[in-house]
C-alpha positions as CSV (number, residue, x, y, z in Angstrom):
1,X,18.1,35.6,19.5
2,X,19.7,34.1,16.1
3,X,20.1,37.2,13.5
4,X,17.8,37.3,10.4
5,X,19.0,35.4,7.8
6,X,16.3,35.1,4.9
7,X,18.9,36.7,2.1
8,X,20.6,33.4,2.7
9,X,17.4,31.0,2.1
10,X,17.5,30.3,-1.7
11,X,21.8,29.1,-1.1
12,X,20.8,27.2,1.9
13,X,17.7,25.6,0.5
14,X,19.9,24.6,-3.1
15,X,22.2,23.1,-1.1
16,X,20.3,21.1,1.6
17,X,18.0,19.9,-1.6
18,X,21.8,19.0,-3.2
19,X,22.7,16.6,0.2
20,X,18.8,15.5,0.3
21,X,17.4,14.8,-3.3
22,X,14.7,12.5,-2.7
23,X,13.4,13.3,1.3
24,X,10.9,10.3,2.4
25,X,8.7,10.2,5.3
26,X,9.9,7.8,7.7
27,X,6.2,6.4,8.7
28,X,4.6,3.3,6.7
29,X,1.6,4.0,5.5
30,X,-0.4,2.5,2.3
31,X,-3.7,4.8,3.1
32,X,-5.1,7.9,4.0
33,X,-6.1,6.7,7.2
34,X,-2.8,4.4,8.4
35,X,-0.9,8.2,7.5
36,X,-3.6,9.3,10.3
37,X,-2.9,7.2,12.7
38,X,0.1,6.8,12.3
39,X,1.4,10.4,12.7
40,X,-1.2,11.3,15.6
41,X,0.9,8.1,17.4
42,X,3.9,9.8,16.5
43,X,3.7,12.8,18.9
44,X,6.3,12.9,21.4
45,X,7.6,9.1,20.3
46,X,9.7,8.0,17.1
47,X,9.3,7.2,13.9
48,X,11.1,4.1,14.4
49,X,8.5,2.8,17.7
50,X,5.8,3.8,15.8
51,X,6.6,1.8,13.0
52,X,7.1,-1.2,15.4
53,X,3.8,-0.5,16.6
54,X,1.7,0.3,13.4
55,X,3.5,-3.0,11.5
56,X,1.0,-5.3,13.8
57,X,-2.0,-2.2,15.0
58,X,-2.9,-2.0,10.6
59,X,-3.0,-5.7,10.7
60,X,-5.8,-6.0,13.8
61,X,-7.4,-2.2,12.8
62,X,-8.5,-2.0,8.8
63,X,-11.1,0.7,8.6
64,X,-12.3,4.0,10.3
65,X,-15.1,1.1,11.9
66,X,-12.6,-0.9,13.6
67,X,-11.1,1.8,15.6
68,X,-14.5,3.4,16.6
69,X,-15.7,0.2,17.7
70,X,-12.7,-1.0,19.2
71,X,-12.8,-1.8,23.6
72,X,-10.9,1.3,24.5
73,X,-8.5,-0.4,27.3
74,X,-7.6,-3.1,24.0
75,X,-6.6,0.1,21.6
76,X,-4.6,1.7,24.5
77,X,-2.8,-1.9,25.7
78,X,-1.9,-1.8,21.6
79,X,-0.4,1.5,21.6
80,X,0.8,1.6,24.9
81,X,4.8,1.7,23.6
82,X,4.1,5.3,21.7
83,X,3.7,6.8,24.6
84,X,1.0,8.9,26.0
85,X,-1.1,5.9,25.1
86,X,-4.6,7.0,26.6
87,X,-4.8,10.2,25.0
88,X,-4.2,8.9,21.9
89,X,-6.1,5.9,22.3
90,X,-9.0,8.5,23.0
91,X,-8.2,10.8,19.8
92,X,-8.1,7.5,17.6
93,X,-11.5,6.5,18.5
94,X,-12.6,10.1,18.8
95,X,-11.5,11.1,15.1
96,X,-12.8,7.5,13.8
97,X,-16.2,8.3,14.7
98,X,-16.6,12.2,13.8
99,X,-14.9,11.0,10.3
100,X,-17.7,7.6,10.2
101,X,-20.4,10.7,10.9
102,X,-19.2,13.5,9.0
103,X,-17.3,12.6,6.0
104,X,-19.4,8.7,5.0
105,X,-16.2,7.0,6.8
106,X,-13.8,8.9,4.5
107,X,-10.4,10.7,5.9
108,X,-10.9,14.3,4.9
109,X,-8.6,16.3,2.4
110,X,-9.3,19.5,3.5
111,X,-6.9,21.4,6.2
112,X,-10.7,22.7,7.5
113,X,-11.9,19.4,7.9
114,X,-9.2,17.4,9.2
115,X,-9.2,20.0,12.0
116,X,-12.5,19.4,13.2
117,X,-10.9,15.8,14.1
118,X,-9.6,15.4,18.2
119,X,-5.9,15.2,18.2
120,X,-5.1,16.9,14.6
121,X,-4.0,20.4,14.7
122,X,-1.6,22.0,11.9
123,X,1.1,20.1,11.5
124,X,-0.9,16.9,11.6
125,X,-3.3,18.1,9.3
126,X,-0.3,19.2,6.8
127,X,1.0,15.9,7.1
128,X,-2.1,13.6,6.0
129,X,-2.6,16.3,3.3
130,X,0.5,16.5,1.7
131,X,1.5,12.9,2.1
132,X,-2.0,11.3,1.9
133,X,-3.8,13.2,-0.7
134,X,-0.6,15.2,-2.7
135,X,-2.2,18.8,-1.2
136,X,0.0,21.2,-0.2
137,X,-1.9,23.2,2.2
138,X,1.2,24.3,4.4
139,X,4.1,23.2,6.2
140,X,4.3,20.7,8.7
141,X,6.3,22.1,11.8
142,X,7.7,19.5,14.2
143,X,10.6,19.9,16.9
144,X,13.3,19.1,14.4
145,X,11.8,22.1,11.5
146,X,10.9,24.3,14.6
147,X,14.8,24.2,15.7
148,X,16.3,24.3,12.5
149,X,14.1,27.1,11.1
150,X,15.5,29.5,14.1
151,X,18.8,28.2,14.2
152,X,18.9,29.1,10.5
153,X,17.3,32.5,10.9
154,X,14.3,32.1,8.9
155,X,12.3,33.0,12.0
156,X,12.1,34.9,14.9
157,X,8.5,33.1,15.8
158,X,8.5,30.4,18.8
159,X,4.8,29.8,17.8
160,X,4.5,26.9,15.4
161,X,1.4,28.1,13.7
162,X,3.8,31.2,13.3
163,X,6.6,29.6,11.9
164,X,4.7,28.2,9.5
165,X,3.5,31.1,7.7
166,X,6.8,32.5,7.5
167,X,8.6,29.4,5.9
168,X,5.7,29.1,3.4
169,X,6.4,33.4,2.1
170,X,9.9,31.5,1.5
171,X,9.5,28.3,-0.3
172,X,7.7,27.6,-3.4
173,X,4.3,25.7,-2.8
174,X,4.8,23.2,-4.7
175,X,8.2,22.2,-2.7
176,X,6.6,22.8,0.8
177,X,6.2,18.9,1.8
178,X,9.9,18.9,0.6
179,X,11.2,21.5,2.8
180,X,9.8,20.2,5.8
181,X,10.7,16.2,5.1
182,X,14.7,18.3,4.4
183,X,15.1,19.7,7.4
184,X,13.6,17.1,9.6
185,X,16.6,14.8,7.4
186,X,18.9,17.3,8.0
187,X,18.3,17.8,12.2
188,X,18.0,13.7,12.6
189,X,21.3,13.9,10.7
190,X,23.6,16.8,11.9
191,X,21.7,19.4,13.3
192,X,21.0,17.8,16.9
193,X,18.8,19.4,19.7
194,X,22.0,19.1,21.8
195,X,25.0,19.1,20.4
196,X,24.7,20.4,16.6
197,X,27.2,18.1,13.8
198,X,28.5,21.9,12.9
199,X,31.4,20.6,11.7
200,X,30.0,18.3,9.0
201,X,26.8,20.8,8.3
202,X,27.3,21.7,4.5
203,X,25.1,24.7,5.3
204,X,27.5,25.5,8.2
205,X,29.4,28.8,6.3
206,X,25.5,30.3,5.8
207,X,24.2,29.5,9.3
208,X,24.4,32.3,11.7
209,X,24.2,29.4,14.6
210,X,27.4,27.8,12.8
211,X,29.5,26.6,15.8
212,X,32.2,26.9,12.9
């Protein structure tokens, strides 16, 4: 188990903001509901397919109608490259038409709400919010924030929901979205699931994991 480290957060954090001043999402989106869709397609593929895929799906699928309505065999043949493609082709349709008759065909801004929609848990949720409507509700935890945030030693949790709360007692609110985009940067970058860049990690004389 990696040793605590949360004396070392504020360094760490002033320096990975230092090598990654202005963090992006990698997903295109213009609205709300693209961000949806985009990041429920984006579970267990990449950024980069999902892009490829979303460039021509936002073209053919324009509103929260189109997907409900769609034939389901169509919607999965169209997402078939992300992966997983009749799952999500379910929770697309699924989420198109609680949102249609629950919130007058309106993507919710509330963590509460988007959570009553099949295939959004937390991190999904976090996503549309902070991204979609400028909330800041929490922090999105995906594999690469997950790893990080234990190699790092800001958490003994394996539990994402977990991990979560204990990154938002250390971050300021108001940099959550920030945190989470930084560290995915930083374990696309350097920190790799496999073999970890320790060498060129500017964090590496902080990080308990430090191969260094």
């Amino acid at each position: 188990m990696t040793p605590s480290n949360l004396s070392n957060f504020p360094q760490i954090w002033e320096i990975l903001k230092k090598e990654y001043p202005d963090p992006q999402p990698a997903l295109h989106f213009k609205t709300p509901l693209e961000l949806l869709v985009a990041t429920i397609l984006s579970a267990q593929s990449t950024d980069v397919q999902i892009n490829k895929v979303t460039h021509e799906l936002f073209k053919k699928y324009r509103s929260v109608f189109d997907y409900a309505d769609a034939d389901i065999s169509e919607l999965e043949k169209d997402i078939y490259s992300t992966g997983f493609y009749r799952n999500k082709a379910k929770h697309l349709q699924q989420s198109a038409k609680v949102i249609i008759e629950e919130f007058d065909g309106e993507v919710p801004s509330t963590m509460e709400d988007l959570l009553r929609l099949p295939g959004v848990a937390r991190k999904t949720a976090n996503i549309v919010l902070a991204r979609g409507f400028g909330v800041k509700a929490g922090i999105a935890v995906d594999t690469h924030v997950k790893r990080l945030a234990t190699r790092l030693g800001f958490t003994e949790n394996k539990d994402p929901v977990k991990i979560e709360k204990d990154l938002m007692e250390l971050a300021d609110r108001n940099e959550w979205d920030d945190f989470s985009l930084t560290l995915i940067l930083h374990g696309r970058n350097v920190c790799f699931a496999r073999k970890p860049a320790c060498e060129k990690c500017v964090v590496n004389h902080l990080c308990p994991s430090s191969l260094v």
